[in-house]
Backbone as a chain_set.jsonl record, in Angstrom:
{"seq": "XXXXXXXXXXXXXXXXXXXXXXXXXXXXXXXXXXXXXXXXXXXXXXXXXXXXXXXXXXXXXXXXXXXXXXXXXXXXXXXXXXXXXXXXXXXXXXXXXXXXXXXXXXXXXXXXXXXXXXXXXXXXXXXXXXXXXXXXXXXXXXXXXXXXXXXXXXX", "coords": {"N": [[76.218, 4.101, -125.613], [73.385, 1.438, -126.696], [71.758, 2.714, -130.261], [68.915, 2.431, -131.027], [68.222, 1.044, -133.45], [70.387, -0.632, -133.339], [69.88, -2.047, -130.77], [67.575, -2.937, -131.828], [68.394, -4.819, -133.639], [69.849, -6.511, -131.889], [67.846, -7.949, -130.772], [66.484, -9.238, -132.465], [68.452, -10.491, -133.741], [68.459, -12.539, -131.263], [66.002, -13.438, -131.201], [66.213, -15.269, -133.09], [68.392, -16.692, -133.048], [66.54, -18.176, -130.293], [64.889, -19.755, -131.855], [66.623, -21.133, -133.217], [67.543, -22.708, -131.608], [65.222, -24.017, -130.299], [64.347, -25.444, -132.507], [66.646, -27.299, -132.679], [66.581, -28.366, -130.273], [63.981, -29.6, -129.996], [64.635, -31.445, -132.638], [66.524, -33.26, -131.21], [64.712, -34.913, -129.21], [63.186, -36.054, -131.221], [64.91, -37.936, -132.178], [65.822, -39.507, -129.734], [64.126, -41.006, -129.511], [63.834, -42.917, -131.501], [65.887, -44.108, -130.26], [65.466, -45.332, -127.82], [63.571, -46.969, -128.101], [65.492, -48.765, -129.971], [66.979, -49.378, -127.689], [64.898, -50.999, -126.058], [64.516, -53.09, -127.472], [67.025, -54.456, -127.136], [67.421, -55.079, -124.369], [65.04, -57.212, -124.604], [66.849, -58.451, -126.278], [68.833, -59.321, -124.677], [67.585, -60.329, -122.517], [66.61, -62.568, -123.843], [69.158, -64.447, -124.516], [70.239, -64.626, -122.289], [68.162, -66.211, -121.016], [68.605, -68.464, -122.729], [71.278, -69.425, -122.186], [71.075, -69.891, -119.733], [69.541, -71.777, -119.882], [70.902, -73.833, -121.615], [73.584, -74.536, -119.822], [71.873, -75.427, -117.743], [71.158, -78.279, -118.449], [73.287, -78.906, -120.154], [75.272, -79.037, -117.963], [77.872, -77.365, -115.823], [80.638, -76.17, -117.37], [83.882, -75.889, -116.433], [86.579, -74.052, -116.809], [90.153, -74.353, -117.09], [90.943, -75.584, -115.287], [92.32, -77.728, -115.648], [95.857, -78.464, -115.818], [98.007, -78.514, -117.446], [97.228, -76.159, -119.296], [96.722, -74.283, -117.816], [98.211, -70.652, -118.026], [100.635, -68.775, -117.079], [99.252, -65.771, -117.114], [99.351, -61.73, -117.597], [97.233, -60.14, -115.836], [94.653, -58.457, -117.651], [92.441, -55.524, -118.395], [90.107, -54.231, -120.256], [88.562, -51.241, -121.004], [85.356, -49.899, -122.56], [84.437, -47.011, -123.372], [81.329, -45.152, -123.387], [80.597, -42.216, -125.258], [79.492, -39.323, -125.858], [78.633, -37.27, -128.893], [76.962, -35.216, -129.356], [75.472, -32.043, -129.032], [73.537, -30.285, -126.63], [73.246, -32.25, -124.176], [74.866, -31.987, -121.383], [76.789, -31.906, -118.699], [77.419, -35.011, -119.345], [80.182, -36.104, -120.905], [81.864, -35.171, -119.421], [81.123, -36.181, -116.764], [81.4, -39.241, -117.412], [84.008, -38.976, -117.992], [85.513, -38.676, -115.636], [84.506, -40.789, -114.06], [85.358, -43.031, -115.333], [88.147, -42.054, -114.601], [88.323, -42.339, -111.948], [87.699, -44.718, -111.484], [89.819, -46.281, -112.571], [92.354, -45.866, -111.841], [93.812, -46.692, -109.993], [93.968, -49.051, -111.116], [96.258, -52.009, -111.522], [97.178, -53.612, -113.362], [97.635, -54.553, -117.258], [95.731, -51.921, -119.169], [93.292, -50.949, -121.629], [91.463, -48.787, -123.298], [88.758, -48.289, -124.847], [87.29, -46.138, -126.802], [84.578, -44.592, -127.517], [83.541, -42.109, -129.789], [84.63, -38.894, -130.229], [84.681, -36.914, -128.322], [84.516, -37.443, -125.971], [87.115, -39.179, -125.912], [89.088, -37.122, -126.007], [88.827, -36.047, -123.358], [89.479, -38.197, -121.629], [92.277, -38.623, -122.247], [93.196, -36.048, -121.574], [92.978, -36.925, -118.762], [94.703, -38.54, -118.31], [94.591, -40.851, -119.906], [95.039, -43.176, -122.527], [93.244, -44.306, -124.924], [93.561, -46.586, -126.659], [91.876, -47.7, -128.886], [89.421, -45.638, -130.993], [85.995, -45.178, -131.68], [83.197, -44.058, -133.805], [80.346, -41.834, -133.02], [77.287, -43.709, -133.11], [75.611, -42.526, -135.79], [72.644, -42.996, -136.719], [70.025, -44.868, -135.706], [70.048, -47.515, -137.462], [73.133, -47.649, -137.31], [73.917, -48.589, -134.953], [74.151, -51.894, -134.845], [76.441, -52.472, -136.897], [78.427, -50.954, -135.148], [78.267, -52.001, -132.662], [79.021, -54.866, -133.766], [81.409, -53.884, -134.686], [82.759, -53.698, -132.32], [82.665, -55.797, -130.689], [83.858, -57.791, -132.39]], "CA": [[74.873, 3.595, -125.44], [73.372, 1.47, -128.022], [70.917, 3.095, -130.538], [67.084, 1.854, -131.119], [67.959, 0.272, -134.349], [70.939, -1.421, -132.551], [68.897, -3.004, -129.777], [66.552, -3.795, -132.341], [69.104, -6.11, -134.305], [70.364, -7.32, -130.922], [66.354, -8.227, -130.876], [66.092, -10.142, -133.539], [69.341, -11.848, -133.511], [68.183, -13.165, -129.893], [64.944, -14.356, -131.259], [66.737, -16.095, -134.302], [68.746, -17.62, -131.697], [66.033, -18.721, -129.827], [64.236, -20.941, -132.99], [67.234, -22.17, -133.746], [67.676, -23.656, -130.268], [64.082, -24.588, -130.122], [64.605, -26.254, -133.446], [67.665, -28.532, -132.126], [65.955, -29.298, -129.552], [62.985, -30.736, -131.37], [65.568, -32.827, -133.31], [67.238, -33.888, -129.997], [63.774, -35.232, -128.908], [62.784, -36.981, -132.065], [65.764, -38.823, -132.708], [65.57, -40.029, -128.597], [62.901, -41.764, -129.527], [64.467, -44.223, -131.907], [66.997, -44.941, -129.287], [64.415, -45.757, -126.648], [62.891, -48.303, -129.047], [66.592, -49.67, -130.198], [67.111, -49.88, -126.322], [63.638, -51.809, -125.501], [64.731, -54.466, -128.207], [68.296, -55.0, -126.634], [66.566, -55.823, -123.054], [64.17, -58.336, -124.88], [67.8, -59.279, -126.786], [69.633, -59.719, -123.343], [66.762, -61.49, -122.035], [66.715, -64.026, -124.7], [70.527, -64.646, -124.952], [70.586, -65.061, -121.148], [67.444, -67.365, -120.741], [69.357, -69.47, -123.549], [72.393, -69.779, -121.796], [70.86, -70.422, -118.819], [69.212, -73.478, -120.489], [72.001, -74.501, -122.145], [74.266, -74.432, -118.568], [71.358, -76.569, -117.079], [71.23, -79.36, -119.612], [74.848, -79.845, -119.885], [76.218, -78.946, -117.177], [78.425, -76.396, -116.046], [81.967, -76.416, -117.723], [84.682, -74.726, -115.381], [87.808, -73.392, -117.757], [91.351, -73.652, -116.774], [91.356, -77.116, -114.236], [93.617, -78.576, -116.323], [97.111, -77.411, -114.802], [98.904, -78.445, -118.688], [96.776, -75.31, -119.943], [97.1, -72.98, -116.853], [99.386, -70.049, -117.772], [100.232, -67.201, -116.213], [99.224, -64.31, -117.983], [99.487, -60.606, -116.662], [95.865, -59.615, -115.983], [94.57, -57.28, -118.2], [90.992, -54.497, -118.345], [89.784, -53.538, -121.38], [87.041, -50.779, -120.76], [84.623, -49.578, -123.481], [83.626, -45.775, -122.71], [80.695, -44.434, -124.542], [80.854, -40.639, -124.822], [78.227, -38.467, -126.796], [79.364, -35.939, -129.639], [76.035, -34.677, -129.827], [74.794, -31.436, -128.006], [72.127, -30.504, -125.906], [73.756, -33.638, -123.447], [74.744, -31.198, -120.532], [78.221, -32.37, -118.477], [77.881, -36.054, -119.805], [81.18, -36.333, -121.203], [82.795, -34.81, -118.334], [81.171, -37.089, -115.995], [81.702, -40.649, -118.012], [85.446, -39.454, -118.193], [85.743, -38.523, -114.109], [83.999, -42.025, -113.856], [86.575, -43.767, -116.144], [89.433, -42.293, -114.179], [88.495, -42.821, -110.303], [87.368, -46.562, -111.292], [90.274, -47.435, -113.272], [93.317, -45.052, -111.67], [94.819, -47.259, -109.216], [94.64, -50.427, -111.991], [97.762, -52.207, -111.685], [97.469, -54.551, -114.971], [97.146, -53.794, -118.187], [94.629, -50.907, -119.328], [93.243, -50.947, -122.687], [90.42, -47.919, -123.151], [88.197, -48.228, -126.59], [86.397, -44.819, -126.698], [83.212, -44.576, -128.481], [83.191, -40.525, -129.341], [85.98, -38.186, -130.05], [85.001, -35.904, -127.399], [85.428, -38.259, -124.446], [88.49, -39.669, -125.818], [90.345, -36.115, -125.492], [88.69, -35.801, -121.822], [90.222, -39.147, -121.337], [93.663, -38.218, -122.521], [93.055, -34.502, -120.514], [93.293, -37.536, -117.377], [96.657, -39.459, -118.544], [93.885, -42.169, -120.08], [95.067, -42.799, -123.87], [92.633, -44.733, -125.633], [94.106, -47.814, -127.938], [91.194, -47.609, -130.164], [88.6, -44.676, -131.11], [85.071, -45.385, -132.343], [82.443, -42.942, -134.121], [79.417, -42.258, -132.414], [76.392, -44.242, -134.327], [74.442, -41.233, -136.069], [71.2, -43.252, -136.342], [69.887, -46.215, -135.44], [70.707, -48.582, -138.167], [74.077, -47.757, -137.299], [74.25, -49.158, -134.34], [74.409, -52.855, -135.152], [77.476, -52.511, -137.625], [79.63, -50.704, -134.13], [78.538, -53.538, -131.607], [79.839, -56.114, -134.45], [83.335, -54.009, -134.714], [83.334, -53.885, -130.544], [82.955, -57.723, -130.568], [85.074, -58.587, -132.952]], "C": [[74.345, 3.119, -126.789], [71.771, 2.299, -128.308], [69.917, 1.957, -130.787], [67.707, 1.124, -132.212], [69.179, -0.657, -133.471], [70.483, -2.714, -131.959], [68.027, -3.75, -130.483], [67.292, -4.76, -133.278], [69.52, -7.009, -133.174], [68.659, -8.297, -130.782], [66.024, -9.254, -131.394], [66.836, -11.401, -133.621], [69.13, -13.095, -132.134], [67.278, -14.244, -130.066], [65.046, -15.268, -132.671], [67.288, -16.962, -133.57], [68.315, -18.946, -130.968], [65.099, -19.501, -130.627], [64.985, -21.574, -132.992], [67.494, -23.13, -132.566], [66.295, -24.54, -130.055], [64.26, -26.08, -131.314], [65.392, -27.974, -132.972], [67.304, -29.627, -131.129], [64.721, -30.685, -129.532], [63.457, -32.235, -132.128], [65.641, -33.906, -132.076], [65.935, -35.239, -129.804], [63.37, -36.705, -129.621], [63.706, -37.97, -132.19], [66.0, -39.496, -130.917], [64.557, -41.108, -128.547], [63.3, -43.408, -130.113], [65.359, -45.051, -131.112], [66.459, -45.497, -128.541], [63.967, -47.159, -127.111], [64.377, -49.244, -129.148], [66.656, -50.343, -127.934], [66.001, -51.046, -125.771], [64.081, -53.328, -126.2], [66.001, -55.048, -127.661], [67.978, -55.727, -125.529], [66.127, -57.192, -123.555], [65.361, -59.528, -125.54], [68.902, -60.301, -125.663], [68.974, -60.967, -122.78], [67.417, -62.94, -122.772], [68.145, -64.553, -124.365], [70.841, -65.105, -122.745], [69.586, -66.425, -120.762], [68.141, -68.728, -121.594], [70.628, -70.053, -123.159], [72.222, -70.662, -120.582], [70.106, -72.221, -118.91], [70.083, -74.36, -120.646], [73.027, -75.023, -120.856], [73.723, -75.729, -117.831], [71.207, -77.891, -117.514], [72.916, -79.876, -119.498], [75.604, -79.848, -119.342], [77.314, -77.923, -116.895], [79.972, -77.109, -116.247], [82.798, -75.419, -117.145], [86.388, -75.051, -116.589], [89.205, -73.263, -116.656], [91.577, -74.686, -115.579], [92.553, -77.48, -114.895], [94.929, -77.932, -115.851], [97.753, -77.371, -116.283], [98.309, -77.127, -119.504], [96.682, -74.313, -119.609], [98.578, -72.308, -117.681], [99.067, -68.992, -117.313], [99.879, -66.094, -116.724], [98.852, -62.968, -117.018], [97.713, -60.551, -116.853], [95.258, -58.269, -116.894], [92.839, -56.336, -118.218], [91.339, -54.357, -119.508], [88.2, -53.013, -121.359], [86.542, -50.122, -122.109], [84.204, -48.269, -123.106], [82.994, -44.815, -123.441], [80.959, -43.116, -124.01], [79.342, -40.307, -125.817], [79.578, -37.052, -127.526], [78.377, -35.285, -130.146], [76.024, -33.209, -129.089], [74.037, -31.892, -127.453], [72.797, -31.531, -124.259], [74.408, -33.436, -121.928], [76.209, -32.0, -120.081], [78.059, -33.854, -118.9], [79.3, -36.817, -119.8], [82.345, -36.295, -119.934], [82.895, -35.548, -117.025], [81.343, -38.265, -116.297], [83.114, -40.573, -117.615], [86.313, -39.187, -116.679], [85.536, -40.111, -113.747], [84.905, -43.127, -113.544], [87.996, -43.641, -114.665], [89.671, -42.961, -112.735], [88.374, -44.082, -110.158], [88.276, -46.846, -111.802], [91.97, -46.698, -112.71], [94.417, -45.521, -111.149], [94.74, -48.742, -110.084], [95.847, -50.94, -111.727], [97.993, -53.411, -112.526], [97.162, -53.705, -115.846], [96.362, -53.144, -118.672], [94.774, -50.816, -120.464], [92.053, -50.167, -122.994], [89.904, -48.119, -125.181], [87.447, -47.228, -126.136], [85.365, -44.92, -127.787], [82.777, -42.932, -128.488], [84.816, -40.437, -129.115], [85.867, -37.52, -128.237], [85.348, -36.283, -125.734], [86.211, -39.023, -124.066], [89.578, -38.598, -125.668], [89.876, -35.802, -123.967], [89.289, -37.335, -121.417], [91.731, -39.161, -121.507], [93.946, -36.982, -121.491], [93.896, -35.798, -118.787], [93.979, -38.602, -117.422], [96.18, -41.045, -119.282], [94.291, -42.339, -121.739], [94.344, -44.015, -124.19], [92.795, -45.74, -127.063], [93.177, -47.773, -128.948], [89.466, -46.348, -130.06], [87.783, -45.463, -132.196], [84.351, -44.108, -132.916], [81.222, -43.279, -133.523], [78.42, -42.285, -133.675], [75.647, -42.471, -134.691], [73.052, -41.761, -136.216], [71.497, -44.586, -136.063], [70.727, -47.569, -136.46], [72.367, -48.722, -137.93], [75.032, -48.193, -135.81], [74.796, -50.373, -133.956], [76.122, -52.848, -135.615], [78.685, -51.916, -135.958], [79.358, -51.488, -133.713], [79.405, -54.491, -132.739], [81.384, -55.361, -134.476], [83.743, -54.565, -132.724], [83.411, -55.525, -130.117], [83.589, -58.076, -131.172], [86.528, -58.249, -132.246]], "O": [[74.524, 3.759, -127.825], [70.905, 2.537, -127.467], [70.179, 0.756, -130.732], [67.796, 0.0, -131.719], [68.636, -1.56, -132.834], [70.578, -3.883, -132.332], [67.644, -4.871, -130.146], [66.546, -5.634, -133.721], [69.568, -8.218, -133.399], [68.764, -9.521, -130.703], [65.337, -10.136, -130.878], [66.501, -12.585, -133.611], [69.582, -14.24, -132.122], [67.331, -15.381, -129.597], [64.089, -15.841, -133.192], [66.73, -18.044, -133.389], [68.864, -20.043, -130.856], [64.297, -20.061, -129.879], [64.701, -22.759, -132.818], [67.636, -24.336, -132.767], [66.376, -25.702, -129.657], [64.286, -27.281, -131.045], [64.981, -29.134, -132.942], [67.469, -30.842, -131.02], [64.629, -31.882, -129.259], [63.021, -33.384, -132.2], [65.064, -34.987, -131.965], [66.181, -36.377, -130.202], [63.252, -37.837, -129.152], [63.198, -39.081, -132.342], [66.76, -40.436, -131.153], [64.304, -41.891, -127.632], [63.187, -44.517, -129.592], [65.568, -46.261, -131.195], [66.998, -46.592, -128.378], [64.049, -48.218, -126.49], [64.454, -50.299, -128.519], [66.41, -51.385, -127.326], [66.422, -51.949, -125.047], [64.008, -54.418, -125.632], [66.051, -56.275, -127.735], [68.177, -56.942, -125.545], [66.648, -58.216, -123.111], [65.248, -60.754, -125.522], [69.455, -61.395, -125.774], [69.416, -62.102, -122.601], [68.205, -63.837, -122.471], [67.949, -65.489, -123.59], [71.688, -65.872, -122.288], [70.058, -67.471, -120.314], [68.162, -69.852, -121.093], [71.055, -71.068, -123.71], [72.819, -71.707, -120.323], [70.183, -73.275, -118.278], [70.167, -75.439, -120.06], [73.277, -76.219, -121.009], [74.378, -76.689, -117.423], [71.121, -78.696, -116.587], [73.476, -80.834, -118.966], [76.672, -80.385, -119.637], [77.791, -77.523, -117.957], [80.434, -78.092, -115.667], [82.546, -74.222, -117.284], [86.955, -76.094, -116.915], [89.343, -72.448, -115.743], [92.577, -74.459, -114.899], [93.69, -77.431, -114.426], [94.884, -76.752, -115.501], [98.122, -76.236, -116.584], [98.953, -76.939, -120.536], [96.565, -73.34, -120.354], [99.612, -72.925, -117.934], [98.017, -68.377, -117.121], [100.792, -65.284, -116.561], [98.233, -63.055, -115.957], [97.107, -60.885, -117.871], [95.586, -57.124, -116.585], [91.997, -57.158, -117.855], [92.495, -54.331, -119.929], [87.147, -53.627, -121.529], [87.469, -49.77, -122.838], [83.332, -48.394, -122.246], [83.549, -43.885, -124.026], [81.358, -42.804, -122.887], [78.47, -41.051, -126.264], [80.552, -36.406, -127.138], [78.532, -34.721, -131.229], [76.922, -33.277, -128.251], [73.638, -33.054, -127.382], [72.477, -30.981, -123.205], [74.533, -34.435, -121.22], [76.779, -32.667, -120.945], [79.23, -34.193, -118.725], [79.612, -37.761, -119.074], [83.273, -37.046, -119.633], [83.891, -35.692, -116.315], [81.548, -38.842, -115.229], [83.659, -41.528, -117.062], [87.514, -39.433, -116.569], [86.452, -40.658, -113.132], [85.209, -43.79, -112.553], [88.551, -44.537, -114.03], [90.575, -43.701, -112.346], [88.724, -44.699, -109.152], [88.21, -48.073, -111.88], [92.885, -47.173, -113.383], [95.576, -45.205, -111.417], [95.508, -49.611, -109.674], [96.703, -50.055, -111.702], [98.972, -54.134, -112.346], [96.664, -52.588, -115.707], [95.558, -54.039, -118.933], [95.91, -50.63, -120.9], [91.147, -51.0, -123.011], [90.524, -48.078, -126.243], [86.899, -47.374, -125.043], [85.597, -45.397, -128.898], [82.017, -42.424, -127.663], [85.695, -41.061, -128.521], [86.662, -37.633, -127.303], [85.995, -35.786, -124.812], [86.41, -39.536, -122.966], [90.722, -38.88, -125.314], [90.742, -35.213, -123.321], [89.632, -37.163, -120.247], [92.353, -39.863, -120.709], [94.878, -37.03, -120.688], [94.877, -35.568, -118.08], [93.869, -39.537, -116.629], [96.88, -42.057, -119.316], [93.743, -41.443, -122.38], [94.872, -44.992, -123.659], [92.265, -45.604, -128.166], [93.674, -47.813, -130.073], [88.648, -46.383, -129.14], [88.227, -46.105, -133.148], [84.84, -43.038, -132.556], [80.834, -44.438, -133.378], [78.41, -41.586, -134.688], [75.322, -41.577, -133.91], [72.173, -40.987, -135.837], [72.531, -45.253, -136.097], [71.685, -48.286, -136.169], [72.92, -49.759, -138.295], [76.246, -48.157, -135.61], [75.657, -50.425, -133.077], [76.98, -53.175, -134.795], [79.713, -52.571, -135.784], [80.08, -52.402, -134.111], [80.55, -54.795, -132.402], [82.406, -56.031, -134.325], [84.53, -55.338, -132.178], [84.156, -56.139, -129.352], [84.268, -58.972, -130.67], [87.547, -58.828, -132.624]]}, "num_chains": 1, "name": "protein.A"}
């Protein structure tokens, strides 16, 4: 049985515990915020970049790729999926469901499969489901560092 001073370290350690979780969470919160904002500007970026195309399309016309028969070849078909993960806490099954996602949509593929993972931790739950991952990204730690990964994922 434990003694009184015992219980009373189990006590303490509990409610040390429970700051530091409060704490994280706090973080979690604040730094959600910046993403919300990066996210609002991508929409307004999508927008634009689609109303522009759509201009552009109507003006000159649509150009259809691959009439020409001297330029037709056959090439095997290939996927190349992008699968963000999170390596943060706090984020609850996430990972586990992106990489269930991944496998039931892409399982019966029968061309080439090329997986870029964004995040260690849901490139080894992607491997866990026979998925190996040709190229591993880091997940952005703040905002500004978002820009610099879209430019590697496009290039």
């Amino acid at each position: 049985m434990d003694t009184l001073v015992g219980l009373s370290r189990k006590l303490d350690g509990a409610t040390d515990l429970k700051s530091v979780v409060r704490a994280m969470k706090a973080m979690a919160a604040s730094n959600i915020g910046q993403y919300e904002i990066a996210v609002e500007s991508l929409e307004d970026f999508y927008r634009t970049v689609v109303t522009g195309l759509a201009g552009y399309f109507s003006v000159e016309g649509q150009v259809v790729l691959g009439t020409n028969k001297s330029l037709s070849i056959k090439r095997k078909k290939r996927i190349c999926a992008i699968v963000f993960g999170s390596d943060q806490g706090l984020v609850g099954q996430f990972n586990d469901r992106m990489s269930d996602f991944v496998a039931t949509s892409l399982d019966k593929t029968e061309t080439e499969l090329k997986i870029w993972a964004v995040g260690e931790r849901v490139q080894l739950l992607l491997q866990d489901k026979g998925f190996n991952s040709t190229k591993l990204y880091l997940i952005p730690n703040s905002v500004s560092a978002i820009t610099p990964l879209i430019g590697k994922l496009l290039l």
